[in-house]
PyMOL Python script that loads the backbone (N, CA, C, O; Angstrom):
from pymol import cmd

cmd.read_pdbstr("""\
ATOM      1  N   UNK A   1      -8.255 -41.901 -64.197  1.00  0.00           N
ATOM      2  CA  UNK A   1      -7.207 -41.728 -63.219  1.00  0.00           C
ATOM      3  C   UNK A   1      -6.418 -40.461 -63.499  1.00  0.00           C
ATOM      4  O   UNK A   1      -6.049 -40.049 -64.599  1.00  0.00           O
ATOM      5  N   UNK A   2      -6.251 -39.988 -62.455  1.00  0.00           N
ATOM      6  CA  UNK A   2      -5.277 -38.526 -62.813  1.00  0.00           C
ATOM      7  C   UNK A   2      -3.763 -39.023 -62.771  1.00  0.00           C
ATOM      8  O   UNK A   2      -3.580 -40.178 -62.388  1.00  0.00           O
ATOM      9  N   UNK A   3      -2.648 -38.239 -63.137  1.00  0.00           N
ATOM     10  CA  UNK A   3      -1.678 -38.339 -63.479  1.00  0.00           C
ATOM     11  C   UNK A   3      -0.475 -38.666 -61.725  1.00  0.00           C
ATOM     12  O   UNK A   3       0.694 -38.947 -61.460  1.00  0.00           O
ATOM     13  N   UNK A   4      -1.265 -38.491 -61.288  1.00  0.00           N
ATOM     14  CA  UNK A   4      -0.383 -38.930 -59.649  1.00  0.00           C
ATOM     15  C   UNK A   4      -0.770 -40.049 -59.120  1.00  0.00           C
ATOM     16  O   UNK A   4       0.088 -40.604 -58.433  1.00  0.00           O
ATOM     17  N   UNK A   5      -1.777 -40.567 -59.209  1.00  0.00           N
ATOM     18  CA  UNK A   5      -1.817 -42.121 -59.159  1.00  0.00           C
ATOM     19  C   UNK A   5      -1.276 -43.188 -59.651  1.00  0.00           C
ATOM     20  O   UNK A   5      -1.215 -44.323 -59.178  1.00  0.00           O
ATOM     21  N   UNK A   6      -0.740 -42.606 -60.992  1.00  0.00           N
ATOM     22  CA  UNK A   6      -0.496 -43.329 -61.904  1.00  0.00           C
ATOM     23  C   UNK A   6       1.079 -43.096 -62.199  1.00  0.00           C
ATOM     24  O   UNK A   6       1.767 -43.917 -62.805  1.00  0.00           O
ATOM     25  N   UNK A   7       1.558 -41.858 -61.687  1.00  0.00           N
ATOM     26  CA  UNK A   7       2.784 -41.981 -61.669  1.00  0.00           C
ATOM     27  C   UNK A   7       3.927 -42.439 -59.828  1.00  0.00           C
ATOM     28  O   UNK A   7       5.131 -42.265 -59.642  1.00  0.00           O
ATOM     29  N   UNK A   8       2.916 -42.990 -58.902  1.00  0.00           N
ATOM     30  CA  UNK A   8       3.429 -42.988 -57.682  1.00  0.00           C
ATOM     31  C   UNK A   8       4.132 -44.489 -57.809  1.00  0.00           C
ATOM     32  O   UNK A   8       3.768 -45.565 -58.283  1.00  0.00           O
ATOM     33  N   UNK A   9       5.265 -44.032 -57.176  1.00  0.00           N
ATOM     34  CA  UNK A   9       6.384 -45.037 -56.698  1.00  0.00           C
ATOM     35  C   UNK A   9       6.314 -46.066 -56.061  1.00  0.00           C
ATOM     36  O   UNK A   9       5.937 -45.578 -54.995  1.00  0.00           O
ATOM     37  N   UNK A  10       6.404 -47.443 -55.819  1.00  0.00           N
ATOM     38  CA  UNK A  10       6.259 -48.389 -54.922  1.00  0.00           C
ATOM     39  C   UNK A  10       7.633 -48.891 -54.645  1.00  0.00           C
ATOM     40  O   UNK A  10       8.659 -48.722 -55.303  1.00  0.00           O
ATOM     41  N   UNK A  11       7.443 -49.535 -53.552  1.00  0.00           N
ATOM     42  CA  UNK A  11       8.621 -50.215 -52.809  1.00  0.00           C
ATOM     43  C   UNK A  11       8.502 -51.515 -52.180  1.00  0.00           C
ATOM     44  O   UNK A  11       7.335 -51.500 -51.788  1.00  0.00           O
ATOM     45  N   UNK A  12       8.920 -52.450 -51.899  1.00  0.00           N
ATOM     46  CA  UNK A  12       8.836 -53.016 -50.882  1.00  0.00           C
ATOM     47  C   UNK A  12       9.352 -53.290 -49.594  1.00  0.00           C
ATOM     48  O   UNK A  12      10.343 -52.587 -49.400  1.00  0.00           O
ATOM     49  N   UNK A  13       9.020 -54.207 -48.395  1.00  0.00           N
ATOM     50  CA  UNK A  13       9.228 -54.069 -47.286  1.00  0.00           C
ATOM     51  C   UNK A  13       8.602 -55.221 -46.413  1.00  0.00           C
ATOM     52  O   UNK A  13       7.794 -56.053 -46.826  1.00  0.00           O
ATOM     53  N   UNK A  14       9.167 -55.122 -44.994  1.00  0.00           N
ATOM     54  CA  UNK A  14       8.620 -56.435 -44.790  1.00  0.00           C
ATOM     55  C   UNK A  14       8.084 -55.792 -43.227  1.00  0.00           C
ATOM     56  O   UNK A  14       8.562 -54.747 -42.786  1.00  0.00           O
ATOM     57  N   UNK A  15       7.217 -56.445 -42.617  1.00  0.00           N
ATOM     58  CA  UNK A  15       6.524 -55.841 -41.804  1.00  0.00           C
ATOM     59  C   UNK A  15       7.165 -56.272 -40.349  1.00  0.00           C
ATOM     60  O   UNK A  15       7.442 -57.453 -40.138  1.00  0.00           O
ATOM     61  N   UNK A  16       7.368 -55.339 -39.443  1.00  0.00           N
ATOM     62  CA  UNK A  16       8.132 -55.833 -38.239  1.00  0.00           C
ATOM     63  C   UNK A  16       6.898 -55.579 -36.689  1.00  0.00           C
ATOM     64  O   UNK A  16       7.010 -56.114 -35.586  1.00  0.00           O
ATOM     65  N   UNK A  17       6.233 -54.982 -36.971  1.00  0.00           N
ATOM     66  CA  UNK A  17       5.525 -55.013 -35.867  1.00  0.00           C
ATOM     67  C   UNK A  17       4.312 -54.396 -36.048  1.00  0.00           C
ATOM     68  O   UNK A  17       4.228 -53.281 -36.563  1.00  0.00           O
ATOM     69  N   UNK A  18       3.370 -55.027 -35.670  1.00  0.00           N
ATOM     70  CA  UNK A  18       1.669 -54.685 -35.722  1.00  0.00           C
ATOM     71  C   UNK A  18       1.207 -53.937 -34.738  1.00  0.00           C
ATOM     72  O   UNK A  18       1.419 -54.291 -33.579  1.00  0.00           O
ATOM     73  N   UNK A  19       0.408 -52.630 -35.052  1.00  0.00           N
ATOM     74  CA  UNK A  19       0.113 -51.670 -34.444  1.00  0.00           C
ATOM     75  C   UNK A  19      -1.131 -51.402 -34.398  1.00  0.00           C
ATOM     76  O   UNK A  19      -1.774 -51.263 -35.438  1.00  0.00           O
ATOM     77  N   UNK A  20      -1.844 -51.248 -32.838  1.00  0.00           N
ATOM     78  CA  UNK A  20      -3.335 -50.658 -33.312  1.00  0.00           C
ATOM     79  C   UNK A  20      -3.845 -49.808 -34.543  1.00  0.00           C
ATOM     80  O   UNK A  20      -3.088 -49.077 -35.181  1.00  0.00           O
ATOM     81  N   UNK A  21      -5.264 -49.971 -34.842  1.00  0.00           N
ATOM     82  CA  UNK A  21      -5.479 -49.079 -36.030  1.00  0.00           C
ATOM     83  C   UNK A  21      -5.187 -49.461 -37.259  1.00  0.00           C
ATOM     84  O   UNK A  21      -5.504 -48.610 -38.091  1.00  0.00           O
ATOM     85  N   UNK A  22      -4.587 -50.649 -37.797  1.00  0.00           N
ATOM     86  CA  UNK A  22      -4.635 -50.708 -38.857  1.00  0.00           C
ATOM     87  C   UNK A  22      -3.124 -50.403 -39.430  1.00  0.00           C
ATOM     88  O   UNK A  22      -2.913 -50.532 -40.636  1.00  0.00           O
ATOM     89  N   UNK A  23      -2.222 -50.049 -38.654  1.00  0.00           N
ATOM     90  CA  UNK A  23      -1.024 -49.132 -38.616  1.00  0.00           C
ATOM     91  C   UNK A  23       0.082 -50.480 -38.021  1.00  0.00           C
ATOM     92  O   UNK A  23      -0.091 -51.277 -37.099  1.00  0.00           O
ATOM     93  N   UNK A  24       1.473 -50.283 -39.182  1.00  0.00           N
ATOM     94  CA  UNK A  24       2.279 -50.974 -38.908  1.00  0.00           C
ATOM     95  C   UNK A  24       3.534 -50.476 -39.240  1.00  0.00           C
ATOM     96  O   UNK A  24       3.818 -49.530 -39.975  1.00  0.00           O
ATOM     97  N   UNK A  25       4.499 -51.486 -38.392  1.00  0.00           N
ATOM     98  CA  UNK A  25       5.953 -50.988 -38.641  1.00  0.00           C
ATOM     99  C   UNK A  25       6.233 -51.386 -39.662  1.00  0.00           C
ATOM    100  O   UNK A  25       5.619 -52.419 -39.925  1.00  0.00           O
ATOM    101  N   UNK A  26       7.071 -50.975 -40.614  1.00  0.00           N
ATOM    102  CA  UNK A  26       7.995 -51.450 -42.001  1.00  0.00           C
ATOM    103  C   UNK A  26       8.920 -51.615 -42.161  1.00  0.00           C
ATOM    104  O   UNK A  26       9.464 -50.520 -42.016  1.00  0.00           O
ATOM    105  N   UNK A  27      10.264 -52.954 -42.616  1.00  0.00           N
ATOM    106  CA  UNK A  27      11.175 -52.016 -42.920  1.00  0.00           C
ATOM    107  C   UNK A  27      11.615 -52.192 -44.160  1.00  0.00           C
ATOM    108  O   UNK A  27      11.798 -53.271 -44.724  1.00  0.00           O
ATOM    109  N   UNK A  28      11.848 -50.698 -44.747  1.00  0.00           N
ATOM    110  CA  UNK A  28      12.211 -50.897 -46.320  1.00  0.00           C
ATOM    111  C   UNK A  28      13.586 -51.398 -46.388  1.00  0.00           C
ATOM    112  O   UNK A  28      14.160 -51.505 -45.304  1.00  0.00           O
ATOM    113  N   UNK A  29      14.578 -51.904 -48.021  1.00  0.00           N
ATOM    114  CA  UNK A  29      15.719 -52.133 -47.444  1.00  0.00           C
ATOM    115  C   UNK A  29      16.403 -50.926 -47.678  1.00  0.00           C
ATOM    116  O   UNK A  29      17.513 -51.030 -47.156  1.00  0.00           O
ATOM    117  N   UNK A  30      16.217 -49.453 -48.401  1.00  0.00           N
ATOM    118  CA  UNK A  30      16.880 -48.763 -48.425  1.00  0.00           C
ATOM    119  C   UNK A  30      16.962 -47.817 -47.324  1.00  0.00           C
ATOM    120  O   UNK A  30      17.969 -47.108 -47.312  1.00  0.00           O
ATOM    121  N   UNK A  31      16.201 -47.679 -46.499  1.00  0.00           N
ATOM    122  CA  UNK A  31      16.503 -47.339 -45.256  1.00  0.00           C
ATOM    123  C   UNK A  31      16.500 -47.876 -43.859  1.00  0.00           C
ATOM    124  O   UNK A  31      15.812 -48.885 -43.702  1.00  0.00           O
ATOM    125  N   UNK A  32      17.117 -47.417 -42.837  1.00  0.00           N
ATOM    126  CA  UNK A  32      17.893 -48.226 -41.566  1.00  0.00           C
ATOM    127  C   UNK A  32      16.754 -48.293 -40.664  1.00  0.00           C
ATOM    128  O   UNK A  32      16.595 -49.127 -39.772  1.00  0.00           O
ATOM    129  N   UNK A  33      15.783 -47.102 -41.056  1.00  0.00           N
ATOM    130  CA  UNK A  33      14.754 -47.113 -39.661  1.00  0.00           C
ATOM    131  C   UNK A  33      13.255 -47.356 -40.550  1.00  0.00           C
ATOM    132  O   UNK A  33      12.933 -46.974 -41.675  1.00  0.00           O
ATOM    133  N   UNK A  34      12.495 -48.185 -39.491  1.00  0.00           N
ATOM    134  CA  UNK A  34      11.615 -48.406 -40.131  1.00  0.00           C
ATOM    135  C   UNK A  34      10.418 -47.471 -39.803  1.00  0.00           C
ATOM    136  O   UNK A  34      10.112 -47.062 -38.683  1.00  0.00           O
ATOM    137  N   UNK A  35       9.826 -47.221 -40.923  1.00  0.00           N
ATOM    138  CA  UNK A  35       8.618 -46.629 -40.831  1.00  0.00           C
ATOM    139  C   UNK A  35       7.288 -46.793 -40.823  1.00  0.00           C
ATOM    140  O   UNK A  35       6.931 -47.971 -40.792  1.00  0.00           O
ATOM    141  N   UNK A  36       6.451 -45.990 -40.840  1.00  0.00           N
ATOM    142  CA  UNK A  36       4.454 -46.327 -40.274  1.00  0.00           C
ATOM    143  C   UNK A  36       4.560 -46.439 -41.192  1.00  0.00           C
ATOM    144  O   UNK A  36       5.489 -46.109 -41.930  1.00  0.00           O
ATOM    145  N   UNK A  37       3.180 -47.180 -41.489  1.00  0.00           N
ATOM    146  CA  UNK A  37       2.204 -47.705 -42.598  1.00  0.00           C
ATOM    147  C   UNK A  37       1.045 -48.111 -42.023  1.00  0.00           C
ATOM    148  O   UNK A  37       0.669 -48.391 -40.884  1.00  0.00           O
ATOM    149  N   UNK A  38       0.306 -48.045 -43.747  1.00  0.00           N
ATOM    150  CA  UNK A  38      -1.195 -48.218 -42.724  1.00  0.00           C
ATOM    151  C   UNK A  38      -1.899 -48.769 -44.105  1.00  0.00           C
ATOM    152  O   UNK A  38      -1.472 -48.618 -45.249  1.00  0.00           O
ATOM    153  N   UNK A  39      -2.953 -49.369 -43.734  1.00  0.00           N
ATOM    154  CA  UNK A  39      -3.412 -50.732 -45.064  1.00  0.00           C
ATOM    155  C   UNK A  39      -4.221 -49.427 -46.175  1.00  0.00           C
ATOM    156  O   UNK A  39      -4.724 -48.366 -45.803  1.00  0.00           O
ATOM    157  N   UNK A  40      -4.135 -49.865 -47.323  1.00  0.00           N
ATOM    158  CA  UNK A  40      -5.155 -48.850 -48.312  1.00  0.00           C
ATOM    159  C   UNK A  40      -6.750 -49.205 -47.664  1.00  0.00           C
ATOM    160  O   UNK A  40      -7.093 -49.891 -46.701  1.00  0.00           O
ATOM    161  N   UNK A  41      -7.601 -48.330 -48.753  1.00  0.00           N
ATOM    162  CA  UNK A  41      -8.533 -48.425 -48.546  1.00  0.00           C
ATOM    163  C   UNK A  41      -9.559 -50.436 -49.133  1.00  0.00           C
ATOM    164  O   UNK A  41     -10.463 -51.114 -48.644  1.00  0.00           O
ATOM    165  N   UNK A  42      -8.780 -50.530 -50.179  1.00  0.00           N
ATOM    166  CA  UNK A  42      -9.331 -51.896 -50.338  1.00  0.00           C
ATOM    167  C   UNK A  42      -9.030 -52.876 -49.597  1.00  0.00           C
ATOM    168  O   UNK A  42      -9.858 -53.750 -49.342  1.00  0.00           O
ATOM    169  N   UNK A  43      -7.705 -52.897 -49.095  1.00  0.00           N
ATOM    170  CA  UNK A  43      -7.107 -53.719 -48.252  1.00  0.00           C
ATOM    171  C   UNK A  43      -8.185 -53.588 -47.237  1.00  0.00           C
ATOM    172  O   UNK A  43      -9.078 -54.407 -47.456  1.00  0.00           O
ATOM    173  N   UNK A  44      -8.299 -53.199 -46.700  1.00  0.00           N
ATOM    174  CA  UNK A  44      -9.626 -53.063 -45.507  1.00  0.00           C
ATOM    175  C   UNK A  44     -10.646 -53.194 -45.441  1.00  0.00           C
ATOM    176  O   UNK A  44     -11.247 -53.417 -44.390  1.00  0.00           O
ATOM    177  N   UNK A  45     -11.270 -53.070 -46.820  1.00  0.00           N
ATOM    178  CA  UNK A  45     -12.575 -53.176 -47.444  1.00  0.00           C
ATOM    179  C   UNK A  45     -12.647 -55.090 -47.568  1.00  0.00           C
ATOM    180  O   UNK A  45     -13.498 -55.719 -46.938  1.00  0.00           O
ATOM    181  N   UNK A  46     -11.543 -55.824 -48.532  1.00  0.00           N
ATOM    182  CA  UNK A  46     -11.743 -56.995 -48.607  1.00  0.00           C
ATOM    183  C   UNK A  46     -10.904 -57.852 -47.402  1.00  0.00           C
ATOM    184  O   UNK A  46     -10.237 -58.861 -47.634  1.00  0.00           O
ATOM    185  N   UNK A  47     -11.086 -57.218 -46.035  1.00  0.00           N
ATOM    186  CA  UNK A  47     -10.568 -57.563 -44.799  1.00  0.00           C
ATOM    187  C   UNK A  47      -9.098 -58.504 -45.351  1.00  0.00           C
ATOM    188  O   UNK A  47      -8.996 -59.699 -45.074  1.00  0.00           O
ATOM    189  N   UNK A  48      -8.531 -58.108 -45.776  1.00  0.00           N
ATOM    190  CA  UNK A  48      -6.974 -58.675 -46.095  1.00  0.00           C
ATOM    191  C   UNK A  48      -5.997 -58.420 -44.676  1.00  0.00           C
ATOM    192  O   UNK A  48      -5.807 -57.381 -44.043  1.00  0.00           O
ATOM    193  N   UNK A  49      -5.504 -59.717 -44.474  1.00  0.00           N
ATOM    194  CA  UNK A  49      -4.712 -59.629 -43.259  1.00  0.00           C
ATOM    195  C   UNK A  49      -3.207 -59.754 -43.528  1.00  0.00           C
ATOM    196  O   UNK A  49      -2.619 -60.577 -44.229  1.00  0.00           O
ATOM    197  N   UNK A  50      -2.674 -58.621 -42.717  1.00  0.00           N
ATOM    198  CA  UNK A  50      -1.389 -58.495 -42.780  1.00  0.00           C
ATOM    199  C   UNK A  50      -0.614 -59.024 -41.762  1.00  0.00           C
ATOM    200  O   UNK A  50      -1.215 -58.779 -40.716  1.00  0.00           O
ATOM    201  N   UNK A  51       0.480 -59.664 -41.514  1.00  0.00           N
ATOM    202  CA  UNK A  51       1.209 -60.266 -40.185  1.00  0.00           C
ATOM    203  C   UNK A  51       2.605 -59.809 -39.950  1.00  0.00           C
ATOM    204  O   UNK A  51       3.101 -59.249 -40.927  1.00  0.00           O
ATOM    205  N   UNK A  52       3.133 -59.878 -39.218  1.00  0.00           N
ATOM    206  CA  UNK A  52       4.591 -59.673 -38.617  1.00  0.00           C
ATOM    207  C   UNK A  52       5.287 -60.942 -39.996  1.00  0.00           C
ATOM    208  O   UNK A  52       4.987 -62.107 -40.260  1.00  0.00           O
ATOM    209  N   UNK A  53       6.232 -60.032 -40.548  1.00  0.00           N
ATOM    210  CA  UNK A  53       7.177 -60.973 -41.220  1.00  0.00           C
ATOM    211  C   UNK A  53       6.458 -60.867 -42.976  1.00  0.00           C
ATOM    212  O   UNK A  53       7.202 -61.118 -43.925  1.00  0.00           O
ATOM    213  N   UNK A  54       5.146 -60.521 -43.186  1.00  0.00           N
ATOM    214  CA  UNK A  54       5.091 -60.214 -44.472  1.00  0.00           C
ATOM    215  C   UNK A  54       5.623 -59.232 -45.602  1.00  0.00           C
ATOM    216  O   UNK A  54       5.675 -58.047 -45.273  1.00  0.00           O
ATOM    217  N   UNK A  55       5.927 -59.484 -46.573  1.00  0.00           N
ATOM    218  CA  UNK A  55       6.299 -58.953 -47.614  1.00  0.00           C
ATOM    219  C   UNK A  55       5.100 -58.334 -47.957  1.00  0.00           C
ATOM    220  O   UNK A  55       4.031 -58.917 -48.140  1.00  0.00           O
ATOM    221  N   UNK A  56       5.427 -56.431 -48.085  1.00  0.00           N
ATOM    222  CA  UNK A  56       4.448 -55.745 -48.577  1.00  0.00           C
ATOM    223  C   UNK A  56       4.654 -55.254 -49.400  1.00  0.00           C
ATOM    224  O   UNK A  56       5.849 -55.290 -49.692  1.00  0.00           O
ATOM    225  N   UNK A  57       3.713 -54.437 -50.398  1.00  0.00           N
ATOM    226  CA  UNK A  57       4.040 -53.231 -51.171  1.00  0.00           C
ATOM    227  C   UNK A  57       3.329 -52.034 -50.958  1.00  0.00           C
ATOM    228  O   UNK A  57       2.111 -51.857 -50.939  1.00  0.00           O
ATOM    229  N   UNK A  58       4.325 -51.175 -50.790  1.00  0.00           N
ATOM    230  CA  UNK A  58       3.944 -49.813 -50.219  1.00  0.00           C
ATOM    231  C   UNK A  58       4.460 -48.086 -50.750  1.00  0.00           C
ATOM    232  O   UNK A  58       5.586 -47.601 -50.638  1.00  0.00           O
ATOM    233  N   UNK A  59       3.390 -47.524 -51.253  1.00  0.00           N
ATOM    234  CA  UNK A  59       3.412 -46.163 -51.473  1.00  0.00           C
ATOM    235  C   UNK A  59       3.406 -45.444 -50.576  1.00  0.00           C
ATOM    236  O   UNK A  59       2.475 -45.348 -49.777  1.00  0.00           O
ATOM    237  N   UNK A  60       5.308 -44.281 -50.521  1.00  0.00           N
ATOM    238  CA  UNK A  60       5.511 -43.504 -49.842  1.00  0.00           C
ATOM    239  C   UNK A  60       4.723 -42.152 -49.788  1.00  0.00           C
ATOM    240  O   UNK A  60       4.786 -41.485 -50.821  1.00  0.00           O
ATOM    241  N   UNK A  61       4.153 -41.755 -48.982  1.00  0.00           N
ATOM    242  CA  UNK A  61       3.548 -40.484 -48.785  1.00  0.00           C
ATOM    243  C   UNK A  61       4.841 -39.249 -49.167  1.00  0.00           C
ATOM    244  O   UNK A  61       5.878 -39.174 -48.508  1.00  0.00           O
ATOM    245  N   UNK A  62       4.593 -38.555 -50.077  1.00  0.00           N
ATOM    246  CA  UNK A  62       6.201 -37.710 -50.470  1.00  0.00           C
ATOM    247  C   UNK A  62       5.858 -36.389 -49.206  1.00  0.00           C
ATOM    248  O   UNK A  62       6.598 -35.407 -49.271  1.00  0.00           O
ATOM    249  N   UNK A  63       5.145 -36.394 -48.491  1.00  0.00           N
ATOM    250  CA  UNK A  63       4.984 -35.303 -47.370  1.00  0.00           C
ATOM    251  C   UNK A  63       5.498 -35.613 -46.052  1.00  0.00           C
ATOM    252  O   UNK A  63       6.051 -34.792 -45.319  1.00  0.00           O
ATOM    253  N   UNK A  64       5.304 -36.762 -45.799  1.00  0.00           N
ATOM    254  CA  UNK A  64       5.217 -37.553 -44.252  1.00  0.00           C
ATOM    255  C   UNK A  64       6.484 -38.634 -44.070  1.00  0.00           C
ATOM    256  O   UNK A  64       7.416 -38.812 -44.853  1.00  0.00           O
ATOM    257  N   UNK A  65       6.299 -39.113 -43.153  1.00  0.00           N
ATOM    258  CA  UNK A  65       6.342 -40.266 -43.168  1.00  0.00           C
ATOM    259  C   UNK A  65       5.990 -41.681 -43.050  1.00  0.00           C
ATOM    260  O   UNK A  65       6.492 -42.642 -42.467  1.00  0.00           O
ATOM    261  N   UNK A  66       5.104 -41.523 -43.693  1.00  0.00           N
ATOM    262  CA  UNK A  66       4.238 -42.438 -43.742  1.00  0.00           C
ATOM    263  C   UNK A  66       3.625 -42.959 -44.641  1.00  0.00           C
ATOM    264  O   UNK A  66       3.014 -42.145 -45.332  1.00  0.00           O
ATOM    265  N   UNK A  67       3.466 -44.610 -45.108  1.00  0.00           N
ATOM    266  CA  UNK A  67       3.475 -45.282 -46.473  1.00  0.00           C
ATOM    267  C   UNK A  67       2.354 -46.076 -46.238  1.00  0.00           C
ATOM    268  O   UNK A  67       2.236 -46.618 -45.140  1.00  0.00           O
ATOM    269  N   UNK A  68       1.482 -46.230 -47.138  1.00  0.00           N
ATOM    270  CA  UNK A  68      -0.059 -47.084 -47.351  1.00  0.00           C
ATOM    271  C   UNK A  68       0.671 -48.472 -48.250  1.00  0.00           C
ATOM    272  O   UNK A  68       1.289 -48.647 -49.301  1.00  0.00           O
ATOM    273  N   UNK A  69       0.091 -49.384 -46.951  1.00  0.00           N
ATOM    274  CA  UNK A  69       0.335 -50.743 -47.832  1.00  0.00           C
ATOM    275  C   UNK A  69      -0.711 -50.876 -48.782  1.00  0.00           C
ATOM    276  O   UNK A  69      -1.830 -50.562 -48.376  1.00  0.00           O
ATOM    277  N   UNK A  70      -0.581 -51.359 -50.218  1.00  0.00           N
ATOM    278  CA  UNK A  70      -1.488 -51.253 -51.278  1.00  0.00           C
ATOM    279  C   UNK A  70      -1.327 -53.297 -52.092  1.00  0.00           C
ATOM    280  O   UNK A  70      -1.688 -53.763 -53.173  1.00  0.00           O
ATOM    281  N   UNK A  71      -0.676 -53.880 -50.962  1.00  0.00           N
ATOM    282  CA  UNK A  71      -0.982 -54.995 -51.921  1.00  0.00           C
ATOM    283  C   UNK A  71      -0.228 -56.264 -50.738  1.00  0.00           C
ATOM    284  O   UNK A  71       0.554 -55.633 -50.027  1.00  0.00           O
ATOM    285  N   UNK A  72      -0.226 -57.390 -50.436  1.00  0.00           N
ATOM    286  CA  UNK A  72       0.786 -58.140 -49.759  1.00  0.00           C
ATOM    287  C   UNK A  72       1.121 -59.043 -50.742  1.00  0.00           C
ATOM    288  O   UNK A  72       0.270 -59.435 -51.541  1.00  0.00           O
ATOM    289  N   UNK A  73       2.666 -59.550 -50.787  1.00  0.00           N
ATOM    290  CA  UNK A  73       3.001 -60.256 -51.368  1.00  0.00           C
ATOM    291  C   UNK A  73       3.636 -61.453 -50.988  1.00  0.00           C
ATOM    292  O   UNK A  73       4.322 -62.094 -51.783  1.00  0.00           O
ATOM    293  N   UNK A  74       3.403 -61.876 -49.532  1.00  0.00           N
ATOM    294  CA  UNK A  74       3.819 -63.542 -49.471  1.00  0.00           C
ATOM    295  C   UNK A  74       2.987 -63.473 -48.227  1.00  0.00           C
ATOM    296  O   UNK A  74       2.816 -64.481 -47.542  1.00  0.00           O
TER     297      UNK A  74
END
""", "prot")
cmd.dss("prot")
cmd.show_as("cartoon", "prot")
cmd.util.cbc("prot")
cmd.orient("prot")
């Protein structure tokens, strides 16, 4: 593993609205507006389903705005 994988930030968030593509609304609690997200690559691979109202965990893209859910947690 290189040194940016391994040093990236997670957060959590809870999911407010499901979007074509794989792509969903978020909202974190440190900010007011919620933002895209979109499932990792395993998440998709072991067809893991995400719903309105789940608790996620998600790595912020430090370019965009936009965060890859990498795990669900309820």
């Amino acid at each position: 593993m290189t040194e940016d994988t391994e040093t990236k930030e997670t957060v959590t968030g809870t999911v407010e609205e499901v979007l074509p593509n794989s792509l969903f609304r978020v909202r974190i609690a440190t900010s007011d507006e919620p933002i895209l997200a979109y499932l990792a690559g395993k998440m998709r691979l072991h067809h893991i389903r995400v719903l309105v109202g789940d608790e996620v965990e998600l790595v912020i893209d430090p370019y965009g705005g936009r965060a890859r859910i990498v795990r669900r947690l309820t």
